[in-house]
N, C-alpha and C positions, 0 to 999 in steps of 0.2 A: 544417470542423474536426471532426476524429473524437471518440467519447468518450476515446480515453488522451490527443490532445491538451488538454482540456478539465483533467482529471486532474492532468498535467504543468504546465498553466498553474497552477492552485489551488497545487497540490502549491508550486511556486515559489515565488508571493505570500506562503504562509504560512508554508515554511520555508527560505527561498533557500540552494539549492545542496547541500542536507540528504540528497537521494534522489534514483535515477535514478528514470525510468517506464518502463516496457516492457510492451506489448501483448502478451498469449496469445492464444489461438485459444480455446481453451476455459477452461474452471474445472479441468477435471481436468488440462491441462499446465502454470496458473498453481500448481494444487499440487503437483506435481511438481517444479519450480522451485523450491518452498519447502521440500521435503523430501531436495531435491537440495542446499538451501541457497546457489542461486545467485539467491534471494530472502530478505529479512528480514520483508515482508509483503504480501500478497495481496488487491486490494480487487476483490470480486467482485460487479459493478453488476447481474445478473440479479435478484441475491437479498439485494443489503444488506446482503453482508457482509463485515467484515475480519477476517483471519485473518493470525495474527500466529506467528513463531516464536523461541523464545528459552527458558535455561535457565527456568524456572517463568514465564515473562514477565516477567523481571524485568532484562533487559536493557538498557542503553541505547538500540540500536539499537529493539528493540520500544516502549518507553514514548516514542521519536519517533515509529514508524508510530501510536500509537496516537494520539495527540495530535494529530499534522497531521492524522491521519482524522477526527477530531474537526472539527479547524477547517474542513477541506474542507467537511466535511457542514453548516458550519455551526452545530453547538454547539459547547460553553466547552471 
């Protein structure tokens, strides 16, 4: 099982049906993707981090990534 399956499964359990997942090659084509906006957010396993995009963050779409990011990682 790869890490974006792993991702995809969580991602699932915690928000069914809520987000696709999709695997980059790098950090710098997942942001890419996010600036392209054919992302809403970016969870970057080198460095621990989520990067989210949206008017000020205050988007629906973002306050999901942030939340299932959340729960993924295991806190509230």
């Amino acid at each position: 099982m790869t890490y974006v399956d792993t991702v995809e499964a969580a991602v699932a359990k915690a928000r069914p049906g809520a987000f696709a997942v999709t695997g980059y090659t790098s950090e710098r084509a997942a942001r890419t993707a996010l600036l392209d906006r054919e992302a809403d957010g970016v969870l970057v396993p080198q460095s621990g981090k989520l990067i989210v995009a949206g008017a000020a963050g205050r988007t629906p779409s973002v306050r999901a990534c942030t939340s299932c990011g959340r729960r993924v990682a295991g806190g509230s």
